[in-house]
SESEZA-881994 format. One record per atom (N, C-alpha, C): x, y, z; residue in three letters. Coordinates in steps of 0.001 Angstrom, whole numbers, padded with zeros to 6 digits, always signed. Each point is the difference from the previous one (the first is absolute). Last residue first. Example, Ala and Ser with C-alpha at 12.3 -4.5 7.8 and 13.67 -1.06 7.14 Angstrom:
2
+012850-002250+007080SER
+000820+001190+000060SER
-000770+001090+000730SER
+000290-005720-000070ALA
-000890+001190+000000ALA
+000900+001200+000000ALA
//
This chain:
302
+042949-144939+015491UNK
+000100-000736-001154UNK
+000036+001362-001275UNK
+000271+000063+005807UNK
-001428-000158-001480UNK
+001623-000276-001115UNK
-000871-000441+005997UNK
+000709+000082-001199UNK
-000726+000180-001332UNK
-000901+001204+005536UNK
-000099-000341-001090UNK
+001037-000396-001504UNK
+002010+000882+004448UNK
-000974+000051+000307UNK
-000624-000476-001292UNK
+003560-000732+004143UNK
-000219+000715-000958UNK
-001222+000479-000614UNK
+003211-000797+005052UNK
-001100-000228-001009UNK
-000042+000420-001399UNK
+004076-002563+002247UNK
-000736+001749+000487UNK
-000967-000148-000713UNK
+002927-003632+002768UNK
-000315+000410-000754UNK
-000795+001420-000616UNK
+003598-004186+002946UNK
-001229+001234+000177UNK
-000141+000108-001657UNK
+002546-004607+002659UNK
-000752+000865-001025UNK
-000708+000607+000913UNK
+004261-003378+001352UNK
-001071+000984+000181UNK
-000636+000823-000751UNK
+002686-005177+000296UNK
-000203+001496-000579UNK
-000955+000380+000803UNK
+002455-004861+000191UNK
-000615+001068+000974UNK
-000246+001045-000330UNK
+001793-005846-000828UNK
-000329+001390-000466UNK
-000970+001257+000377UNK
+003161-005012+001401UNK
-001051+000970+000381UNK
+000082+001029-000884UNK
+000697-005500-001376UNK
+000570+001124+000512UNK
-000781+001144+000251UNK
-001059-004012-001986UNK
+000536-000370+001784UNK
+000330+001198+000061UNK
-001785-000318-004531UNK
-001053+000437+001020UNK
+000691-000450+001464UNK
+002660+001836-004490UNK
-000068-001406+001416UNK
-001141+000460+001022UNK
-000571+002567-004636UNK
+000941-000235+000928UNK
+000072-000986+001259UNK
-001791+002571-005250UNK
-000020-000897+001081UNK
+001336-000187+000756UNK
-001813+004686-002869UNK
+000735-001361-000162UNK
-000308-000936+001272UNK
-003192+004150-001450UNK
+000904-000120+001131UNK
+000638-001421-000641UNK
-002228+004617-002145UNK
-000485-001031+000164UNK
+001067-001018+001217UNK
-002737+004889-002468UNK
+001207-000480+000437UNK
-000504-001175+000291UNK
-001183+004727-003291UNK
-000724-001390+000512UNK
+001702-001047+000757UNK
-001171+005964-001529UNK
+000915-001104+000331UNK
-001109-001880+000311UNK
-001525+004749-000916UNK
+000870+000137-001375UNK
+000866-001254+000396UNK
-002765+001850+003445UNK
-000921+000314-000951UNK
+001103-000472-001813UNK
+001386-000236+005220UNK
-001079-001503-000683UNK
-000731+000645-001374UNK
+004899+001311+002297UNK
-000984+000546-000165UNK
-000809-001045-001075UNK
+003964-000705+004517UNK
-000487+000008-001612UNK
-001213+000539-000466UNK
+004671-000921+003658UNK
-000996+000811+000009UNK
-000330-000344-001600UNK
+002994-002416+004308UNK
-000456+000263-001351UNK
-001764+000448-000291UNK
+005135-000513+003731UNK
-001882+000945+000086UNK
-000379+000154-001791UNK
+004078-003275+003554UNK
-000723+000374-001649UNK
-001436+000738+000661UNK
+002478-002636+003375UNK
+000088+001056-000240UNK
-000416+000921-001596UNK
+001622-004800-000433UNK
-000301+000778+001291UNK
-000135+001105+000104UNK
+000093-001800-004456UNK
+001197-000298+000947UNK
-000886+000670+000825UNK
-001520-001931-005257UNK
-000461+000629+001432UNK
+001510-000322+001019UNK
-001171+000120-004986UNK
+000358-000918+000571UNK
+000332+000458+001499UNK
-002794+001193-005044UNK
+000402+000668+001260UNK
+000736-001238+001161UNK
-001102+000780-005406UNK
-000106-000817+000702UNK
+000463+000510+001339UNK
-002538+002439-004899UNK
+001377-000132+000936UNK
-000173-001431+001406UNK
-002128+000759-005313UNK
+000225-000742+001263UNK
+000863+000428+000711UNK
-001328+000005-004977UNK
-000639+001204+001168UNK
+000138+000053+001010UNK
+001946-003601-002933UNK
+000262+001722-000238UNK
-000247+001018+000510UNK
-001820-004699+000666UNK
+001379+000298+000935UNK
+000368+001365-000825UNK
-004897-000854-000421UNK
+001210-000640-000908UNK
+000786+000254+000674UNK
-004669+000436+001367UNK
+001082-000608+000791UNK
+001483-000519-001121UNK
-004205+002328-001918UNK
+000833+000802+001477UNK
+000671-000546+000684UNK
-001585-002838-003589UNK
+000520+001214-000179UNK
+000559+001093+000952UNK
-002901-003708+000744UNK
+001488-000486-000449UNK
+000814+001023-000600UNK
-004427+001381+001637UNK
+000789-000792+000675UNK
+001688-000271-000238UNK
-004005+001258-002997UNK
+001122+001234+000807UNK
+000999-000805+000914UNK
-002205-003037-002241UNK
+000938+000914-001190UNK
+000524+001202+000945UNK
-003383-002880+002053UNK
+001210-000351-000083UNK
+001224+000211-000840UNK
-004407+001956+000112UNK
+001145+000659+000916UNK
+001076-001144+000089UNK
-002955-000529-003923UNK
+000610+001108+000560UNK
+000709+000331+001273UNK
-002381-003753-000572UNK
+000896+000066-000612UNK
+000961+001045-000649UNK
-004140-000483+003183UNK
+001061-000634+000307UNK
+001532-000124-000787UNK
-003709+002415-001924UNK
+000469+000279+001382UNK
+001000-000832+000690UNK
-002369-001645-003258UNK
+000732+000738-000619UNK
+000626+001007+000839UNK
-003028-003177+001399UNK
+001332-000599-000781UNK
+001114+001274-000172UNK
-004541+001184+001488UNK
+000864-000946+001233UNK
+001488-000129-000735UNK
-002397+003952-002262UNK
-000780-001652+000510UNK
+001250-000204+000448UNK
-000215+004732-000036UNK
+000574-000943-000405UNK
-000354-001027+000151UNK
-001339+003951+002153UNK
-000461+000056-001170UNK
+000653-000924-001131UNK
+002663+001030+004534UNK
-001331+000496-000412UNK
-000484+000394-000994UNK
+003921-003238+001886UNK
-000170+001421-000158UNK
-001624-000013-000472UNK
+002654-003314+003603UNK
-000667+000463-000792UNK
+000038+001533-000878UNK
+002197-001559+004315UNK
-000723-001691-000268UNK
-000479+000147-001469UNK
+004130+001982+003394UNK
-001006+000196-001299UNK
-000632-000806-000385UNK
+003248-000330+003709UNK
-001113+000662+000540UNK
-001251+000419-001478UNK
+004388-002248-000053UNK
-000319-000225+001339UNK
-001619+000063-000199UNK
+003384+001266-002928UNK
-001037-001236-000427UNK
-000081-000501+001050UNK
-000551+005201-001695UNK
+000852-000592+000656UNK
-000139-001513-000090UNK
-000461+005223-002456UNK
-001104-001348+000066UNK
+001428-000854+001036UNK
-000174+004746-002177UNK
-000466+000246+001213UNK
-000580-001546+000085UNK
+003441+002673-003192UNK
-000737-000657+000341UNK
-000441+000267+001254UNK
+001283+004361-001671UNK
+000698-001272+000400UNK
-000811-001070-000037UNK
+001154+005204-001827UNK
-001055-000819-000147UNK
+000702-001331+000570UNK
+000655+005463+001465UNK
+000699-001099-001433UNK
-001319-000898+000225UNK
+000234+004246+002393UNK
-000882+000472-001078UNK
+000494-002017-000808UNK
+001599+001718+005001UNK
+000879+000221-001919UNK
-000932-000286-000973UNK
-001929-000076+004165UNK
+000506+001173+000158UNK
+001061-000031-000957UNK
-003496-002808+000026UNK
-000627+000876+000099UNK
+001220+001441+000591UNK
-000311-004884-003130UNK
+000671+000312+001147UNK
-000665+001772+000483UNK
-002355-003838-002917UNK
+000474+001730-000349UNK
+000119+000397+001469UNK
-000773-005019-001825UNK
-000694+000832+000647UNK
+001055+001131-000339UNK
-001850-004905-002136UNK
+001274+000817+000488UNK
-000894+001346+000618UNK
-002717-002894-000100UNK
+000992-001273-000424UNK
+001555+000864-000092UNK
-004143+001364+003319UNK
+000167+000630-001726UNK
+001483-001418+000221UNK
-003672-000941+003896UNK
+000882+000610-000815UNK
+000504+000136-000760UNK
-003604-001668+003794UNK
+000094-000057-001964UNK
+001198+001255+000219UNK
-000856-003354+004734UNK
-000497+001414-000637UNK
+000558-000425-001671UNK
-000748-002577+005128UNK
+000439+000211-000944UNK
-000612+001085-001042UNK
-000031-003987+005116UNK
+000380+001542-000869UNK
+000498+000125-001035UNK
-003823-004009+001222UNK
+001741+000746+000166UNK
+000225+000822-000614UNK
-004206-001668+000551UNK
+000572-000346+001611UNK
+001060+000406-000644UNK
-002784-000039-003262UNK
-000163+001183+001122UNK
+000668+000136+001039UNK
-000077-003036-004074UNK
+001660+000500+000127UNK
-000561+001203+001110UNK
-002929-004038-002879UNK
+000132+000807+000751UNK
+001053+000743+000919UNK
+000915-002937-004425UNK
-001397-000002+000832UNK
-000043+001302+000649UNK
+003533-001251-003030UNK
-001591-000082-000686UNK
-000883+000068+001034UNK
+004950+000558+000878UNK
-000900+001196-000249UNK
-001110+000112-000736UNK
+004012-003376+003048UNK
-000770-000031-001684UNK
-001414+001171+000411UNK
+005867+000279+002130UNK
-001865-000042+000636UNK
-000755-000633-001960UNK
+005605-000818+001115UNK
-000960+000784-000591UNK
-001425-000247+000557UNK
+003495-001938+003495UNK
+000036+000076-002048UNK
-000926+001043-000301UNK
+000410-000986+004833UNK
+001209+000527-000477UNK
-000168+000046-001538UNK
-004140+000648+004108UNK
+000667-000573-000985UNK
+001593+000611-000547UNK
-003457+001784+003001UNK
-000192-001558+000695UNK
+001352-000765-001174UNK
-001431+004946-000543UNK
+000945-000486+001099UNK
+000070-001591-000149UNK
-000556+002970-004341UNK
-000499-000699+001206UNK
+000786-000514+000795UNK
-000606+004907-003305UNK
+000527-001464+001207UNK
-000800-000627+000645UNK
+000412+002865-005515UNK
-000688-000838+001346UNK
+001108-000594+001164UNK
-001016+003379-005138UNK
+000822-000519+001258UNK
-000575-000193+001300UNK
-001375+000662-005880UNK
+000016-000002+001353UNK
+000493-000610+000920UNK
+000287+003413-004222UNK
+000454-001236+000156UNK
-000786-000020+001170UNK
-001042+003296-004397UNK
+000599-000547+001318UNK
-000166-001297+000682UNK
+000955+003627-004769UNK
-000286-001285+000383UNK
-000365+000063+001315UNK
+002138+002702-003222UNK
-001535+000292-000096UNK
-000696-001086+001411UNK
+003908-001528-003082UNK
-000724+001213-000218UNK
-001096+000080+000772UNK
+001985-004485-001083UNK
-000008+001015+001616UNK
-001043+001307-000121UNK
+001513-002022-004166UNK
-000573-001502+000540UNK
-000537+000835+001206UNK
+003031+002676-002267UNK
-001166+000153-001123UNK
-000769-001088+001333UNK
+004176-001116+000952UNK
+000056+001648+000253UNK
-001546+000772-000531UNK
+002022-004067-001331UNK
-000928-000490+001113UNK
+000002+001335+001076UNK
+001492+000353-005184UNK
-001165-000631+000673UNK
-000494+000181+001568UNK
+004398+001195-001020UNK
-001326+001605-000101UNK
-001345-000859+000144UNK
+004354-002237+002816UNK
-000441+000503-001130UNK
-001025+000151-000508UNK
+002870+001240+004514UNK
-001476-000330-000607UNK
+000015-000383-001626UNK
+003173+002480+003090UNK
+000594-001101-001313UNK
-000891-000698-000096UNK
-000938+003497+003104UNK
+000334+001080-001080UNK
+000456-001352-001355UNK
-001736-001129+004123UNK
-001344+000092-000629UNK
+000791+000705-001361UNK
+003321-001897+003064UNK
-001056-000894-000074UNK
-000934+000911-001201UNK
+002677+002719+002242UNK
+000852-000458-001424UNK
-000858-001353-000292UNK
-002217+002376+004017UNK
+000340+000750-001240UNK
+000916-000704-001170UNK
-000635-002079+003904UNK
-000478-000324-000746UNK
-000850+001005-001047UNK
+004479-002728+003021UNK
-000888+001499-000529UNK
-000891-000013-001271UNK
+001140-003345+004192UNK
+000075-000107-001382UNK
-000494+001335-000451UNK
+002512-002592+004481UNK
-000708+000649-000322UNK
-000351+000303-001490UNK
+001357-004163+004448UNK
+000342+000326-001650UNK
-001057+001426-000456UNK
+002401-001922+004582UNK
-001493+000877-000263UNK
+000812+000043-001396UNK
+001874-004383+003009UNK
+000353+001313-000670UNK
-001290+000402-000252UNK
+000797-003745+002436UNK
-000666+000712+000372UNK
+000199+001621-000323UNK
+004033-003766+000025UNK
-001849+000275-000842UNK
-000278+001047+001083UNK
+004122-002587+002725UNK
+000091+000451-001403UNK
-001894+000001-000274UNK
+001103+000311+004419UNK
+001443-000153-000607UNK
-000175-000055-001445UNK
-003678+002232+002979UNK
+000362-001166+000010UNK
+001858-000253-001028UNK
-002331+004508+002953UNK
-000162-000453-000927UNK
+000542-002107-000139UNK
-002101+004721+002732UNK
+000831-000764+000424UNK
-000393-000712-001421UNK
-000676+004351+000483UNK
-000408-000167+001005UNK
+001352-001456+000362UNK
-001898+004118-004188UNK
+001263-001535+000185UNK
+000066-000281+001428UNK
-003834+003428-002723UNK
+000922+000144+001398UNK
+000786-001578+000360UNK
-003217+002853-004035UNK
-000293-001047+000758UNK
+002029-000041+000264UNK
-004275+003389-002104UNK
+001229+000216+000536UNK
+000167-001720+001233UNK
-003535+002462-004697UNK
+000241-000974+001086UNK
+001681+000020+000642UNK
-004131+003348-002909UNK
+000992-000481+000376UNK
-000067-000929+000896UNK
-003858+001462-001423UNK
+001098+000793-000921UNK
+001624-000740-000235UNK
-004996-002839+000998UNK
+000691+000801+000541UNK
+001441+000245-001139UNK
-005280-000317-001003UNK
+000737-001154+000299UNK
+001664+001001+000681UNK
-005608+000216-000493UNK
+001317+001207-000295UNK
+001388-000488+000594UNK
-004267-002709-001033UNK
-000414+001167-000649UNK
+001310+001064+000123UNK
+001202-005050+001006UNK
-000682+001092+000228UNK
-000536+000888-000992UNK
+002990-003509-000682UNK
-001573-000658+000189UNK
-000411+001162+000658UNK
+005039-000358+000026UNK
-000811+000598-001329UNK
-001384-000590-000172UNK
+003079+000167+003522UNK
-001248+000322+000501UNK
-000071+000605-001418UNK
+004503-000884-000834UNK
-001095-000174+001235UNK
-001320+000698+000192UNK
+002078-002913-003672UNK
-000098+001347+000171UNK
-000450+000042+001148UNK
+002671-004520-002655UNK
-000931+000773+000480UNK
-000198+001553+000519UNK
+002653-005425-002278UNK
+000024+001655+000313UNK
-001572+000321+000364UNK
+001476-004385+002239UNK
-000391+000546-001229UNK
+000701+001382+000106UNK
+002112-003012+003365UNK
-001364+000743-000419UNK
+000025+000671-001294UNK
+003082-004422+003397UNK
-000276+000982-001299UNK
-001464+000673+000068UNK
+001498-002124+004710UNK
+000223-000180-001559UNK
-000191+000986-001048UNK
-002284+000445+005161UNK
+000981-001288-001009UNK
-000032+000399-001217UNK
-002820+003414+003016UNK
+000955-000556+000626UNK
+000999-000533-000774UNK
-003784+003225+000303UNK
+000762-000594-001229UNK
+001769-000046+000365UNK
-002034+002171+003973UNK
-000843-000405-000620UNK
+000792-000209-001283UNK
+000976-000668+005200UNK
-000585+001172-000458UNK
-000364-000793-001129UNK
+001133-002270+003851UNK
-000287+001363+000433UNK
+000289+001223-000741UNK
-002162-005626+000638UNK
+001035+001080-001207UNK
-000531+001048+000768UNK
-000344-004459+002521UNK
-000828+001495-000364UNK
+001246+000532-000787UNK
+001357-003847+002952UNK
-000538-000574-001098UNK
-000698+000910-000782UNK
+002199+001177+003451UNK
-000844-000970+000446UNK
-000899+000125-001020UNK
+001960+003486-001689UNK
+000442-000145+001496UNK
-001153-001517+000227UNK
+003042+001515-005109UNK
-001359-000216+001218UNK
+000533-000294+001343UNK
+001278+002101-005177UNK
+000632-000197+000922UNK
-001312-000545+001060UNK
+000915+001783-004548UNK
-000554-001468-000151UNK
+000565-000346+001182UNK
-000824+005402-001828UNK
+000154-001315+001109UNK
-000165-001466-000938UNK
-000940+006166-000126UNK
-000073-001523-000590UNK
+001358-001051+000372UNK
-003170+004522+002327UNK
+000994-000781+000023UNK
-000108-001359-000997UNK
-002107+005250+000138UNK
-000185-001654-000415UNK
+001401-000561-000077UNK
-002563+005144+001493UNK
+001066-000466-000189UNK
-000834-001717-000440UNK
-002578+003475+001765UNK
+000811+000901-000849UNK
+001165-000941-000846UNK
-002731-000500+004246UNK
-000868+000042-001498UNK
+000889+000053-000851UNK
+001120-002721+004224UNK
+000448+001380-000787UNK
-000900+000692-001264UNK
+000627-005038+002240UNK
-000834+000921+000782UNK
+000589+001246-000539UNK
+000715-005075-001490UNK
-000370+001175-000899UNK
-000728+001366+001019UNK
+001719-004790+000986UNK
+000833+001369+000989UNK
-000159+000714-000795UNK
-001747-004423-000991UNK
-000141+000018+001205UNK
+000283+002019+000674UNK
-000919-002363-005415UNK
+000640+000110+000906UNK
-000275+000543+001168UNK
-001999-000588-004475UNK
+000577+001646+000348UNK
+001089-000396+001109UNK
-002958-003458-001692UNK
+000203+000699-001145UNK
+001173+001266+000035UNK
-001741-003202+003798UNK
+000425-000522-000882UNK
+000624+000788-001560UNK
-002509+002312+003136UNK
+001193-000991+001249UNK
+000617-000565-001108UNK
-004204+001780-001685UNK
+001523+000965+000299UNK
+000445-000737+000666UNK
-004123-001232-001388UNK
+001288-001121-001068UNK
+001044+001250+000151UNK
-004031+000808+001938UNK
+000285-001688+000525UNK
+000721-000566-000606UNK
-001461+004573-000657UNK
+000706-000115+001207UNK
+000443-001413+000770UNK
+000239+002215-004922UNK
-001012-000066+000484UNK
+000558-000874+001309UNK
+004174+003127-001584UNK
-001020-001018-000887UNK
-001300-000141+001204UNK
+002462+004713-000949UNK
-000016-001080+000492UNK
-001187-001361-000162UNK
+003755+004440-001732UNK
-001007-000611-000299UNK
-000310-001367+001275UNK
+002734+004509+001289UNK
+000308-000903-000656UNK
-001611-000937-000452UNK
+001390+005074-000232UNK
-000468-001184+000629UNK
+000337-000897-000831UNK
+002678+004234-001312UNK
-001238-000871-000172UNK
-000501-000956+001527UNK
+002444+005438-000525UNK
+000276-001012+000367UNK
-000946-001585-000112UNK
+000938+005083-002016UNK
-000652-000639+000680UNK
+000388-001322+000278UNK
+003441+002432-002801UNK
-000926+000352+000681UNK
-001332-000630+000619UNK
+004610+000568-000565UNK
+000226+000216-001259UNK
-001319-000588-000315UNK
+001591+000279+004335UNK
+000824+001281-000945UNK
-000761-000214-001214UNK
-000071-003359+003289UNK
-000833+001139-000117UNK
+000068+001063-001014UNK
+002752-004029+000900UNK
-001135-000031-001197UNK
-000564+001102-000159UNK
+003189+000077+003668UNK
+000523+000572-001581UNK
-001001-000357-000819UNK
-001323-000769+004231UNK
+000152+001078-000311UNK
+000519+000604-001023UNK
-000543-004956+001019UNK
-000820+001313+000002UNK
-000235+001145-000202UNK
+003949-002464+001019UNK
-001008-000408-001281UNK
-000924+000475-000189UNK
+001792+000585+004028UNK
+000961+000949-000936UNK
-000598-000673-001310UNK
-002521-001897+003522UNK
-000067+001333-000155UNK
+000995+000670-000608UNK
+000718-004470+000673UNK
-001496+000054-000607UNK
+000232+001709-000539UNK
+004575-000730+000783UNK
-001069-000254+001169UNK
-001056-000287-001428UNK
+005182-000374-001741UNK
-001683+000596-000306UNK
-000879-000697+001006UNK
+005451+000240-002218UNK
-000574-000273+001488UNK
-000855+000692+000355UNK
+002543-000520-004574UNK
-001156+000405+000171UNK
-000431-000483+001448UNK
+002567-001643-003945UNK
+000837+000437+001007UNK
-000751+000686+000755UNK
-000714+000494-004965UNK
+000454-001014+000956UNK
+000292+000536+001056UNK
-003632+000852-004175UNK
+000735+001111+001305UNK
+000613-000992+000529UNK
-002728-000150-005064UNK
+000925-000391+001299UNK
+000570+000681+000894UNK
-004199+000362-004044UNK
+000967+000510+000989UNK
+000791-000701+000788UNK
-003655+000272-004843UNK
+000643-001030+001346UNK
+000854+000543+000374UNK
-001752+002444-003385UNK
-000920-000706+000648UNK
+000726-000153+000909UNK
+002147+002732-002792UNK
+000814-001287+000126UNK
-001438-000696+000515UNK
-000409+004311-000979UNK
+000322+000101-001137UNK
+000617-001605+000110UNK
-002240+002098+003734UNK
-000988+000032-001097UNK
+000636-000205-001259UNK
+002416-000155+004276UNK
-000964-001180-000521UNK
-001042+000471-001226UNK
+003346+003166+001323UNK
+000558-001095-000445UNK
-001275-001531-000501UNK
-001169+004691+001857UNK
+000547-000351-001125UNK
+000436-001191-000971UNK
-000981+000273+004898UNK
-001017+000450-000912UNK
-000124-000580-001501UNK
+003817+000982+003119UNK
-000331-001593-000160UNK
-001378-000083-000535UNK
+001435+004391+000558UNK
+001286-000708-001062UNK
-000610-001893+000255UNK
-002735+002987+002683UNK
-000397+000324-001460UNK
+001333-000614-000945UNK
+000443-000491+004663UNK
-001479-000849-000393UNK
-000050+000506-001417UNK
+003578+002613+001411UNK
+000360-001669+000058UNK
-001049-000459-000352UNK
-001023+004182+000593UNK
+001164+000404-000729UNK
+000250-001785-000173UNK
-001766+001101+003724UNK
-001590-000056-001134UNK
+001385+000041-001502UNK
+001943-002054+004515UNK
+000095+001247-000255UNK
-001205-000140-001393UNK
-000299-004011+003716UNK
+000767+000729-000774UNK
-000258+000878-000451UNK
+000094-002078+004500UNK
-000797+000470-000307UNK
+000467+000747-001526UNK
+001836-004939+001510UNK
-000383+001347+000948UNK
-000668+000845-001215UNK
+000782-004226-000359UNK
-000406-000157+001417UNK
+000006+001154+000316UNK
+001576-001313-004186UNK
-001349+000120+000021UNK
-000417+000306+001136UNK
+004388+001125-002051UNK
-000090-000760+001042UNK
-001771-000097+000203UNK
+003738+000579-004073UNK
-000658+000624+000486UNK
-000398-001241+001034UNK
+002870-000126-004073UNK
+000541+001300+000581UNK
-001323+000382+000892UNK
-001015-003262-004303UNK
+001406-000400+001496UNK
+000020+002048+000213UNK
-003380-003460-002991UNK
-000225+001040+000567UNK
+001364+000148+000950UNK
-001193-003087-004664UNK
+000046+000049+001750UNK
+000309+001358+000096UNK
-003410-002202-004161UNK
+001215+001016+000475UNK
+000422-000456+001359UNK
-003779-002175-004344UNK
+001011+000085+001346UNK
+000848+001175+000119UNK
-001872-002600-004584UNK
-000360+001188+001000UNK
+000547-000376+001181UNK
+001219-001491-004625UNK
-001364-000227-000002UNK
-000280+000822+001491UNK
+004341-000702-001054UNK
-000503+000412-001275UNK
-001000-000048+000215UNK
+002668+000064+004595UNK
-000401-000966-000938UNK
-000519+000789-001678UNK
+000955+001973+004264UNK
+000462-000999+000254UNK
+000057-001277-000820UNK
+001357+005551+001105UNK
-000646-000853-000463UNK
+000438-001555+000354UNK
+000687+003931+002756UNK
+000664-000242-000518UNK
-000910-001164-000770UNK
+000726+005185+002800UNK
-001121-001217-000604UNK
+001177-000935-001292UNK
+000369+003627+005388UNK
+000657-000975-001061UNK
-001321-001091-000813UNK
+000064+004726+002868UNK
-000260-001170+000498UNK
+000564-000610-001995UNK
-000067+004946+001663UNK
+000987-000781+000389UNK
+000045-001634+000256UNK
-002703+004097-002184UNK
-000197-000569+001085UNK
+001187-000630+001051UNK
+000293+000612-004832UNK
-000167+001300+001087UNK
-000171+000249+001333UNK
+001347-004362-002823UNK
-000905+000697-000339UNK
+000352+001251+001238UNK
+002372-004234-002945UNK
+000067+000738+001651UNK
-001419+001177-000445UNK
+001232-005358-002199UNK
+000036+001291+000230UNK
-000755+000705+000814UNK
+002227-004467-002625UNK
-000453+000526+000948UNK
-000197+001541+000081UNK
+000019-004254-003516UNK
+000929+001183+000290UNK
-000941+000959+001230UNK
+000489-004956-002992UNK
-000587+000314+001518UNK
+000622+001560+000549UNK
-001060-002401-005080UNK
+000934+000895+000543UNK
-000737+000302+001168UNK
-000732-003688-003879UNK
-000806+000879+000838UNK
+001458+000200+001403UNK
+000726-003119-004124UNK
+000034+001362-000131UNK
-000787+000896+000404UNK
-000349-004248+001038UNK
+001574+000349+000004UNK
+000416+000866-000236UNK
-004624-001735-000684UNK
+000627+000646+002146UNK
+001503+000134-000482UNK
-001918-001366-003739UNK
-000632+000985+000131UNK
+000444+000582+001574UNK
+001379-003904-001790UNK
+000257+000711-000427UNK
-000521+001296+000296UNK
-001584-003448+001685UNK
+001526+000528+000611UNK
+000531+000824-000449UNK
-004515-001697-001564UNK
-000006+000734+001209UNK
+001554+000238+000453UNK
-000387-002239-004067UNK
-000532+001367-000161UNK
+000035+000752+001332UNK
//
């Protein structure tokens, strides 16, 4: 079914007014971005054609991309406030965040160390899907993460749209949500799921609508991840649990899935309110090096 279906998805590129090139990348979301130099100051005429583009593809590719801190920066800017970065409690940052997180603004992810110190953060191996800083009260808009140094093969960003996720919902467990909200937690100290019968004060986390109402296309997207969702609200334990592992396995059907396979230099851009991403494994001997910004966002409702 899935080949079939990519065999007759048409990679047809196109030129926009602007003059920057969009070229799809997959049936489920992605675009690359070609005909532009991020490092310099671009024309408002360009930020609004790459604008565009991500609000109808989510996920963005820009290759080729020779990006200071500060030319990253400045193009996140554009498209507006710029997030902090979250930081963990102060006797589990060295370990949690890494040695060279000095930038508010930015997060080096790493499984790289100086004298034996990781010098940044979600280092090894495979990662769940997840939302960033979806445990906030205003979890962030966007995320823009920067190909630094990569390992020889994995360490692909699997992304899942999750507008066509909530739209092939079926109507039951569509009726099951309604109305609903979920709650999202981090804990630092830990890699599996946190258990959310006891006391959960020490880690960050917030209730959010089980789908939410993208706030600038009006659509409806899941909003549950299996990183970070421990629960929905007003569901005994079981049945909760057994619901989201229905969203779960559902938003991660390879139909919704673009797979991103990273080259140097890559500036991949994604919007957290309609996207959940996740990372393939890769030779923990080998060095992997991104740079993340991000922009703030703000409430979501349901």
């Amino acid at each position: 079914m899935m080949g079939r279906q990519r065999s007759r998805f048409m990679f047809v590129a196109e030129e926009t007014a602007a003059g920057i090139t969009v070229t799809p990348l997959s049936p489920a979301c992605g675009a690359e971005i070609s005909g532009v130099d991020l490092a310099t100051d671009l024309a408002p005429a360009v930020v609004e054609a790459i604008r565009a583009a991500w609000q109808k593809y989510l996920v963005l590719v820009i290759r080729g991309q020779d990006l200071s801190l500060d030319d990253q920066l400045r193009f996140a800017a554009r498209f507006g406030p710029l997030g902090e970065r979250k930081k963990a409690p102060e006797g589990l940052r060295e370990r949690t965040e890494g040695i060279y997180q000095t930038e508010k603004h930015t997060l080096l992810v790493s499984n790289m160390k100086v004298d034996g110190k990781p010098i940044g953060a979600f280092g090894e191996g495979d990662m769940w899907f997840h939302i960033d800083s979806g445990y906030t009260e205003r979890p962030y808009k966007y995320t823009f993460l920067y190909g630094m140094e990569l390992p020889s093969t994995g360490g692909n960003t699997l992304f899942s749209n999750m507008y066509m996720a909530y739209d092939e919902l079926p109507q039951p467990l569509k009726d099951t949500i309604k109305g609903r909200k979920a709650l999202h937690i981090h804990e630092y100290k830990r890699t599996e799921k946190v258990d959310t019968s006891g006391d959960i004060s020490h880690s960050p986390h917030w209730f959010h609508p089980v789908a939410v109402i993208h706030p600038e296309t009006g659509r409806r997207a899941l909003f549950v991840d299996r990183l970070m969702t421990a629960r929905i609200e007003g569901l005994e334990p079981a049945e909760s649990e057994r619901v989201l592992n229905q969203l779960w396995d559902h938003a991660e059907n390879p139909r919704f899935v673009y797979e991103h396979v990273w080259k140097l230099k890559d500036l991949v851009m994604w919007d957290n309110r309609c996207l959940t991403h996740g990372r393939t494994w890769f030779p923990p001997s080998e060095n992997r090096l991104l740079r993340r910004c991000t922009v703030e966002g703000g409430p979501l409702d349901g």
